[in-house]
C-alpha positions as CSV (number, residue, x, y, z in Angstrom):
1,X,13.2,-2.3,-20.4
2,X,14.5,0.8,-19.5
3,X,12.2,4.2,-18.7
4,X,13.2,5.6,-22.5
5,X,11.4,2.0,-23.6
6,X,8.4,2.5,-21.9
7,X,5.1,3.4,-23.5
8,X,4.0,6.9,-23.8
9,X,0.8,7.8,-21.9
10,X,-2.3,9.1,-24.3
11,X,-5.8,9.8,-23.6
12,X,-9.1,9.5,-25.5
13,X,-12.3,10.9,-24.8
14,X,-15.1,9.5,-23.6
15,X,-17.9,12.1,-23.7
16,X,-16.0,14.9,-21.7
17,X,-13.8,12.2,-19.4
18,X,-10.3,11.9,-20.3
19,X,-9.3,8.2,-20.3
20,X,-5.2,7.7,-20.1
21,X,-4.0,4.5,-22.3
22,X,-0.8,2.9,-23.2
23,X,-0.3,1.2,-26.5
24,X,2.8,-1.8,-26.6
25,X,3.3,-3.3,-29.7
26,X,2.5,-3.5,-33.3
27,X,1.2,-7.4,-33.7
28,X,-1.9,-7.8,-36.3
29,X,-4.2,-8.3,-33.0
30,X,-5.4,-5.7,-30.5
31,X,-5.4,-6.7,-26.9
32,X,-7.1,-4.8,-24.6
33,X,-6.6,-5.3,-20.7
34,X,-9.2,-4.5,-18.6
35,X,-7.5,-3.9,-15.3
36,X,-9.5,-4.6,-11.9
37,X,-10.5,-2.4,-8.9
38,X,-6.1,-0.5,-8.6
39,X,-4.3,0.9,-11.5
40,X,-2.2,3.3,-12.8
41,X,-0.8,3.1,-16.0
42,X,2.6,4.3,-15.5
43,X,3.4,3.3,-12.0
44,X,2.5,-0.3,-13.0
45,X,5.7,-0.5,-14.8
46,X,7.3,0.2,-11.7
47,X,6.0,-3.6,-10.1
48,X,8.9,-6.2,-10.9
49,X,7.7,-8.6,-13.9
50,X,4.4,-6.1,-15.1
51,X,6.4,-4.6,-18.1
52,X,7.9,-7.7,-19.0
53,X,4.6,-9.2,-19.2
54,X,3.1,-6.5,-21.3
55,X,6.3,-7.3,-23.7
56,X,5.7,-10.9,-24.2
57,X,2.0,-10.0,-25.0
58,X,3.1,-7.3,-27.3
59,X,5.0,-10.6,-29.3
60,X,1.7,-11.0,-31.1
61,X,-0.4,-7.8,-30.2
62,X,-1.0,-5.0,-29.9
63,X,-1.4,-4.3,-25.9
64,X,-3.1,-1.7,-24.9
65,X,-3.5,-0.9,-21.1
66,X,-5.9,1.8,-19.3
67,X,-7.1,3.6,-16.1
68,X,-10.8,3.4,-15.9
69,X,-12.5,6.8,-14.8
70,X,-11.8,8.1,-11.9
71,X,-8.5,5.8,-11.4
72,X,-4.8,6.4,-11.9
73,X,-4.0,9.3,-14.4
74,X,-7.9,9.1,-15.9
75,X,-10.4,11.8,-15.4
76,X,-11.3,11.6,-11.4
77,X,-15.4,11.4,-11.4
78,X,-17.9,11.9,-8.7
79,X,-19.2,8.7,-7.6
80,X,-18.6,5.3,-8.9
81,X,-19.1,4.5,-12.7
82,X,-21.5,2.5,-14.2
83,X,-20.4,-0.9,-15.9
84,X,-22.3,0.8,-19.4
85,X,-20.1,3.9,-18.9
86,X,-16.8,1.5,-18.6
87,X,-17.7,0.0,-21.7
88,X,-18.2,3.4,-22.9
89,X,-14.4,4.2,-21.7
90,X,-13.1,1.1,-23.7
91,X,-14.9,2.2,-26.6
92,X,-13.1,5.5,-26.6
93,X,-10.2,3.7,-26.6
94,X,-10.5,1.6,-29.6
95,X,-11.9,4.3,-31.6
96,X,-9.1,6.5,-30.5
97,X,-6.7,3.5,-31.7
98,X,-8.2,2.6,-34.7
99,X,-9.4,-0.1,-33.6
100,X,-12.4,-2.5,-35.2
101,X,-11.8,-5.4,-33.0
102,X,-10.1,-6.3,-30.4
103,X,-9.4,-9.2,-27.9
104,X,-10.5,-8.6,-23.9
105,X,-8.4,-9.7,-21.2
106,X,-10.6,-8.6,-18.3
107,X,-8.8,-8.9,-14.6
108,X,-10.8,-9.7,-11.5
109,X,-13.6,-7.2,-11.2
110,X,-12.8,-6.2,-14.6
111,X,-13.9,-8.9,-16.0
112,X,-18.0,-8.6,-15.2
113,X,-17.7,-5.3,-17.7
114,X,-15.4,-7.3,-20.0
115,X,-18.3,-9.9,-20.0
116,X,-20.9,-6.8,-20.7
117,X,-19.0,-5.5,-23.6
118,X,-19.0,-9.1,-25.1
119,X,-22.3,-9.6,-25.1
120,X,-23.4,-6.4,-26.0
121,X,-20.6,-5.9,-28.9
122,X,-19.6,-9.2,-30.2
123,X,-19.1,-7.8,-33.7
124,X,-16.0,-5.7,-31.5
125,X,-14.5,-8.7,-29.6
126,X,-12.7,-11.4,-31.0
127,X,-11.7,-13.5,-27.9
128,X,-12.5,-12.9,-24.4
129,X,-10.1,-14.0,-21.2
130,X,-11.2,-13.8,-18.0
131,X,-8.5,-14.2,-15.4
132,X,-9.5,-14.1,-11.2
133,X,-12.8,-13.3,-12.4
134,X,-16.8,-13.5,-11.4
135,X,-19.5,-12.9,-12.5
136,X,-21.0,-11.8,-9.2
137,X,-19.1,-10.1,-7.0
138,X,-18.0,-12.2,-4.0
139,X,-18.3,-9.6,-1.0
140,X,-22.6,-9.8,-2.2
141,X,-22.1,-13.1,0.7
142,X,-20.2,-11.1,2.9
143,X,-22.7,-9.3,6.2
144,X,-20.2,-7.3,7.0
145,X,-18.9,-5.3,3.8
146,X,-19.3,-2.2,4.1
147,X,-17.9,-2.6,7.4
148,X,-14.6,-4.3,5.9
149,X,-14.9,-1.6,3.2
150,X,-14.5,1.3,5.9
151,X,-11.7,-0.2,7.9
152,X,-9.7,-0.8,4.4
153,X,-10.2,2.8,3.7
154,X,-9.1,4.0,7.1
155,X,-5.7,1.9,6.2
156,X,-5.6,3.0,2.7
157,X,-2.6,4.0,1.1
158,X,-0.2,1.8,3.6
159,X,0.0,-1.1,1.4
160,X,-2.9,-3.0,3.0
161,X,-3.9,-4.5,0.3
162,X,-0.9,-6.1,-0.6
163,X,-1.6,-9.0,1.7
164,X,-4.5,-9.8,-0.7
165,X,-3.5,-9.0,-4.2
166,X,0.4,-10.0,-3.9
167,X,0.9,-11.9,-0.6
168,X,4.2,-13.4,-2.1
169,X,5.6,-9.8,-1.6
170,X,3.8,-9.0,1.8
171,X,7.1,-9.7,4.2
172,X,9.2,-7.3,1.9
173,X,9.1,-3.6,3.8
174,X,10.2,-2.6,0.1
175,X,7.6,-4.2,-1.4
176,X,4.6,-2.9,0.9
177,X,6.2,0.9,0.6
178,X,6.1,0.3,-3.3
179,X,2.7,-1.0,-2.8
180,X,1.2,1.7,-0.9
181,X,2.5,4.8,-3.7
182,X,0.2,2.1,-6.0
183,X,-2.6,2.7,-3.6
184,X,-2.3,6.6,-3.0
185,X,-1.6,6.8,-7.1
186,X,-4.0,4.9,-8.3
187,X,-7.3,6.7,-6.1
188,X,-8.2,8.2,-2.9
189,X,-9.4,6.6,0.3
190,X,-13.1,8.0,-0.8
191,X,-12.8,7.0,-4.0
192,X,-11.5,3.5,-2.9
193,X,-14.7,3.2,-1.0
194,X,-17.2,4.6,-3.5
195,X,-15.5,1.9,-6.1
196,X,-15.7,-0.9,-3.5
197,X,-18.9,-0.6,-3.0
198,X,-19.9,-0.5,-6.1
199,X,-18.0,-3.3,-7.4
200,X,-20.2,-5.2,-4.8
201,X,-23.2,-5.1,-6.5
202,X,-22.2,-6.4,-9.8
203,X,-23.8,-9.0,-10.9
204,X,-23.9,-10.1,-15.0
205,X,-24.8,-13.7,-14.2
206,X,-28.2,-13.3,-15.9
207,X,-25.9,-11.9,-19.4
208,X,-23.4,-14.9,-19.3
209,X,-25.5,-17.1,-21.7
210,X,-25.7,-14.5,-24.3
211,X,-21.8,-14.7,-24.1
212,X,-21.3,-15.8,-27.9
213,X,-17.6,-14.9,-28.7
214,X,-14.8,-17.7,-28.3
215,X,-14.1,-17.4,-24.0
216,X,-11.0,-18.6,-22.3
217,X,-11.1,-18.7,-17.9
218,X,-7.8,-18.3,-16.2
219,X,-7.6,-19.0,-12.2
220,X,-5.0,-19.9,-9.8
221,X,-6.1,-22.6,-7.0
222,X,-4.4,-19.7,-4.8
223,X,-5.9,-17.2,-5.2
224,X,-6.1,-15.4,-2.0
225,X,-8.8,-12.2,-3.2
226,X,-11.6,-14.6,-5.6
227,X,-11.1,-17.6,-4.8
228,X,-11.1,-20.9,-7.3
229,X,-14.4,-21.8,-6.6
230,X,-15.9,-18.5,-8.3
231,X,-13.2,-18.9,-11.1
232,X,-15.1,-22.8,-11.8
233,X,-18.4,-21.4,-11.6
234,X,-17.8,-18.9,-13.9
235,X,-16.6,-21.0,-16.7
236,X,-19.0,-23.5,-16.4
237,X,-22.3,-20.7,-17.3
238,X,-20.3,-19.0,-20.0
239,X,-21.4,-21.1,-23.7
240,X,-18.4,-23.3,-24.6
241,X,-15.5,-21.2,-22.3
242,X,-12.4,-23.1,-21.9
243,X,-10.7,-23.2,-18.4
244,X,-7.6,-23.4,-17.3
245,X,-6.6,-23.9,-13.6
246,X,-3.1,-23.3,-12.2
247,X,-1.6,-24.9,-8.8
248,X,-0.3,-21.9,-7.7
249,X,0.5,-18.4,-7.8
250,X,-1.1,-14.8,-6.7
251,X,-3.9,-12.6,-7.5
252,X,-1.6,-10.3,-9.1
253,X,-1.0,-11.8,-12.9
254,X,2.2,-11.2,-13.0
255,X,3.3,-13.1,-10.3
256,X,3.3,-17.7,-10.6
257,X,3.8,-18.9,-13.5
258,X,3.5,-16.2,-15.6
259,X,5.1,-17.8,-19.1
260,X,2.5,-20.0,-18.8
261,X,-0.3,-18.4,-18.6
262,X,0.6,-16.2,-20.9
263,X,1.4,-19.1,-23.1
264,X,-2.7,-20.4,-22.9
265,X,-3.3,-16.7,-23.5
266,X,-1.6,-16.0,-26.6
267,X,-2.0,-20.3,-27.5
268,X,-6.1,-19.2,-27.2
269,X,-5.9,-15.9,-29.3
270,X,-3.7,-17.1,-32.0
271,X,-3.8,-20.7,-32.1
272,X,-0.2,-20.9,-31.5
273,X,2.8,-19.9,-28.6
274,X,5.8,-18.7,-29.1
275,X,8.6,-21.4,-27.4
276,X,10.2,-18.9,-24.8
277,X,14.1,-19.3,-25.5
278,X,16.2,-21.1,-22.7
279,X,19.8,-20.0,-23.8
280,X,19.4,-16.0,-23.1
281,X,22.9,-15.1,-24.2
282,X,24.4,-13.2,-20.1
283,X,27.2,-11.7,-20.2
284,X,29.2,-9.3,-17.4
285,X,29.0,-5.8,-19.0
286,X,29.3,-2.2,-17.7
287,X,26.1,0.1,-18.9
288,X,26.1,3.7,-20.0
289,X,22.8,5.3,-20.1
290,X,22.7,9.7,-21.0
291,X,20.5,12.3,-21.0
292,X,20.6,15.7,-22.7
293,X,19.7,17.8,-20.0
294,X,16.7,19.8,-20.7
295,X,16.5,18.3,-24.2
296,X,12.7,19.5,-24.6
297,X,13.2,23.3,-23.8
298,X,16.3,23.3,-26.4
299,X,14.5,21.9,-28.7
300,X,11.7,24.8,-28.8
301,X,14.3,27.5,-27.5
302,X,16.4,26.2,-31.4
303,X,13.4,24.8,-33.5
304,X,13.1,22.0,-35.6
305,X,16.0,22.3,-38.0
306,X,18.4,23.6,-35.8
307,X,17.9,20.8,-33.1
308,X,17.9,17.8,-35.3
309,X,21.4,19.7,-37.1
310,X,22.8,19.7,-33.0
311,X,20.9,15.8,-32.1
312,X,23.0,14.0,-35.4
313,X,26.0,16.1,-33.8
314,X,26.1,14.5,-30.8
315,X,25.1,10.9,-32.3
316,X,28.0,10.8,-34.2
317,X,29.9,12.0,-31.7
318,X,28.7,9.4,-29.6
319,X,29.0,6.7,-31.9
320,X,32.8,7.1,-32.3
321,X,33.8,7.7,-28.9
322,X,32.2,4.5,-27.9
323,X,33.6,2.7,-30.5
324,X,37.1,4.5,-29.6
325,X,36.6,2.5,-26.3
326,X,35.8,-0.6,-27.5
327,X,32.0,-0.3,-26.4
328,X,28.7,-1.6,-28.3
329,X,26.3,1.2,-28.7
330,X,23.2,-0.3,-28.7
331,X,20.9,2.5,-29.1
332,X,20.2,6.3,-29.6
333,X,17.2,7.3,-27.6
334,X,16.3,10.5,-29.1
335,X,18.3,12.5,-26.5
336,X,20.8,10.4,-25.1
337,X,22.3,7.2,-25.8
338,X,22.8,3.5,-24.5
339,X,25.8,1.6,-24.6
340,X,28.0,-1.5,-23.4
341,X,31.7,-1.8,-22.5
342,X,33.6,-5.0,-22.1
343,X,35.7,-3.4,-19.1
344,X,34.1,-0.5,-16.4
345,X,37.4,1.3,-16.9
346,X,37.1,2.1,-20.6
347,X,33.1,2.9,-20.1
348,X,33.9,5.5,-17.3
349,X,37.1,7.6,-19.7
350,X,34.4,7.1,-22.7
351,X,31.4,9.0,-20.6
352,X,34.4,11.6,-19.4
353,X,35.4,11.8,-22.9
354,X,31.6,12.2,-24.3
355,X,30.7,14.9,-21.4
356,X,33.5,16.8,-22.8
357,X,32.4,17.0,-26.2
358,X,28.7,17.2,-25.9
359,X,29.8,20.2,-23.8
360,X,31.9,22.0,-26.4
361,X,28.8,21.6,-28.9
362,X,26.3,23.3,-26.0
363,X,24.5,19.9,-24.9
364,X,25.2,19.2,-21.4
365,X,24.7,15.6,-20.3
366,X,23.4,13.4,-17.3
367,X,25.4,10.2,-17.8
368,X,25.2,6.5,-15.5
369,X,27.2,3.3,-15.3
370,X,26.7,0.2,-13.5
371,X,28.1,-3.0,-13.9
372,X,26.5,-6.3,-13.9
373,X,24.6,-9.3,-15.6
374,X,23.1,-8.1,-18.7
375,X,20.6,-10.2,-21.2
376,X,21.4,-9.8,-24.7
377,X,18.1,-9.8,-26.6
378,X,19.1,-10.2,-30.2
379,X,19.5,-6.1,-31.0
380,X,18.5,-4.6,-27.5
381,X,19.9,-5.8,-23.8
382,X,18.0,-6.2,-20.6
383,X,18.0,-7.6,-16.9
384,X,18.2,-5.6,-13.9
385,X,21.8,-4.5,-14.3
386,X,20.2,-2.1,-17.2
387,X,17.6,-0.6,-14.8
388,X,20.2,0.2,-12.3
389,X,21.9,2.4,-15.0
390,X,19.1,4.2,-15.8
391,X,18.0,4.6,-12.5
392,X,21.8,5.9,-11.7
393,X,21.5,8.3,-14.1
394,X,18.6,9.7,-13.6
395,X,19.9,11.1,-9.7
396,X,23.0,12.7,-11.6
397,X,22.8,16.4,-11.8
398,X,23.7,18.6,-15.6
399,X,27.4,18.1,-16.1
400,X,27.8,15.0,-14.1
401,X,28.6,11.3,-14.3
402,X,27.0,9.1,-11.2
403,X,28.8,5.4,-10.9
404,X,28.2,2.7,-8.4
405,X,30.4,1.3,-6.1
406,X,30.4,-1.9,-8.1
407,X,31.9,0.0,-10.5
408,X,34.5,1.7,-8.6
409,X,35.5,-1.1,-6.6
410,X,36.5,-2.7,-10.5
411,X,38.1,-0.3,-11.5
412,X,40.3,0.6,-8.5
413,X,44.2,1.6,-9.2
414,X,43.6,2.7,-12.5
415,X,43.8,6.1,-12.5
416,X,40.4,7.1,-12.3
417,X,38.9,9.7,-9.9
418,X,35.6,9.6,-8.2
419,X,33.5,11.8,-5.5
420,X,30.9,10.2,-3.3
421,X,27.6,11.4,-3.6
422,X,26.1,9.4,-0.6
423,X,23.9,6.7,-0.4
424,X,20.2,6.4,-2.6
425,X,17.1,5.0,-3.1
426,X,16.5,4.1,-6.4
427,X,13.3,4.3,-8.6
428,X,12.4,0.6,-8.5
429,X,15.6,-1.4,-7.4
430,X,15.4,-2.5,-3.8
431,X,18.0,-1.5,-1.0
432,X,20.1,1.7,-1.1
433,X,22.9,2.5,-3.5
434,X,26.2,4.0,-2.8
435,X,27.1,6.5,-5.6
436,X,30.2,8.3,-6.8
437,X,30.9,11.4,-9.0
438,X,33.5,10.6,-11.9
439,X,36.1,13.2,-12.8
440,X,39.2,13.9,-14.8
């Protein structure tokens, strides 16, 4: 999924705290993920396999993902929050939404407020799934807590906590940088602390027999933060939960077996899974992803009429120049365009052609190819050669067309001309890239 995919961020008010949400997905039932102690909202997207996980949930949902106060891009609060203002937070949400009722995925110490909110508003929940979870915190056995607590803060920000939440990751320098902008993004040393701290003196044990709506328990024997134990214990006080153990895997949800799981998830919602398909059409393809620079001030500088007049412009012009060069346009994005080409030589003369006229209409471009493995998925693409083209194109400059190597090594000797533009790090994709400036 590319960044023009990705959900926009919203916020809803609880009392006078601004809680950011994401929305995924239009299915007949709302999902609500109640994330655990780290999270930001848009960075998430960021960690390999988190957006396609929200996708395959968004199959049958509506997915709706938040930072609780004081985390990620929600209101920062003094203090620590209260379990009853968290629900409070979630019930901002759904009324913002729309929202009657709503399914709880609740994710390790998110799940003891997902457990309140059950209990207290089972007329609001329809399911309840509790994945890594407790139902007292499990540093309450620990002498030295607050002692552990200080030392994590003191390394906060590093990645630290990497080792815990994601240890199949840990050895990767990438991974652990990536890591530790999670941990700076999502709160501050203090506020890592305070929350820490807090978190250690939950304890809804005495509430988990009032638990009346329909409860599924999700653990992995792994699990190097709660361990499996805790997962059992819980399941077994909650009325009726069903649980589900899994050999392996991390903390982190996305990472194991993550079909799945999310198979039992949607199988315990719904009553049914969808049978994920095993013959993904890949093909070779070269990508072109464009930008209208500065398509927001242009569009107030022009107004309404004017803009949308200029926008169909340029998607026409767009359409027939890639179909001039034997490409697949597979989507307008509002102010740029996405498209495939059977051969990297054709892709680069139909971006050279399509800065040219976008220029003589007064709409400057950012443009990016790769080439690589794409997925097709029945009207859209994906796989990792499509994030490299975005992630190209979004280091190119007004005016300018950025390529990688891959693609000039392909189309060497024929007559094309490219600039280097040195070596990058880009958003996301491990390693550094080599990039070149096309030109006539």
């Amino acid at each position: 999924m590319s960044d023009f995919d990705l959900p926009l961020t919203r916020y809803a008010m609880s009392g006078d705290v601004s809680i950011a949400y994401q929305t995924m997905g239009d299915g007949p039932i709302d999902l609500i993920i109640v994330p655990g102690m780290v999270s930001h909202v848009e960075f998430m997207h960021e960690s390999p396999g988190y957006t396609a996980s929200l996708r395959r949930l968004s199959g049958f949902a509506r997915v709706v993902t938040f930072d609780k106060r004081g985390q990620g891009l929600s209101d920062r609060v003094p203090g620590a929050p209260s379990l009853e203002q968290r629900m409070d937070d979630v019930r901002a949400i759904m009324d913002d939404i729309g929202s009657k009722r709503a399914a709880l995925l609740g994710i390790s110490e998110g799940s003891a407020m997902s457990i309140m909110f059950a209990a207290t508003y089972p007329d609001r929940v329809s399911h309840l799934v509790l994945y890594s979870g407790f139902a007292s915190s499990p540093a309450q056995r620990m002498d030295n807590y607050e002692e552990i607590v200080s030392e994590r803060a003191k390394a906060w920000g590093t990645g630290m906590l990497i080792k815990l939440i994601n240890p199949s990751r840990a050895r990767d320098p990438n991974a652990v940088s990536q890591f530790a902008k999670f941990e700076r993004l999502s709160a501050s040393p203090g506020a890592y602390r305070s929350l820490a701290l807090m978190n250690a003196s939950i304890d809804v044990r005495p509430i988990l027999s009032a638990v009346r709506v329909p409860t599924l328990v999700l653990h992995r024997r792994t699990d190097t933060l709660i361990s499996v134990e805790t997962g059992q214990d819980l399941a077994k006080q909650i009325p009726g939960a069903k649980y589900i153990e899994y050999p392996d895997g991390d903390h982190m949800m996305t990472f194991g077996d993550v079909e799945t799981l999310l198979g039992d998830v949607e199988e315990f919602i719904t009553g049914h899974r969808e049978i994920p398909s095993t013959d993904i059409e890949r093909v070779l393809a070269t990508v072109l992803f464009t930008d209208i620079v500065e398509s927001t001030r242009r569009a107030a500088d022009m107004g309404d009429q004017r803009w949308t007049h200029l926008l169909d412009m340029h998607d026409q012009l767009a359409k027939d120049l890639v179909e001039k060069h034997r490409g697949t346009l597979i989507k307008t994005t509002g102010d740029g365009i996405l498209a495939t080409f059977d051969g990297p030589g054709r892709a680069v003369r139909c971006a050279l052609a399509l800065r040219t006229a976008s220029r003589e209409i007064g709409l400057p471009l950012r443009e990016g190819l790769h080439t690589g493995e794409i997925e097709i998925r029945e009207r859209d693409i994906g796989g990792i050669a499509v994030h490299v083209a975005a992630r190209i194109m979004a280091q190119s400059r007004a005016d300018e067309i950025l390529v990688s190597r891959v693609v000039t090594d392909l189309v060497a000797g024929a007559g094309l001309k490219f600039f280097d533009r040195g070596s990058h790090q880009l958003k996301g994709i491990p390693g550094r890239w080599d990039l070149f400036a096309a030109s006539v």
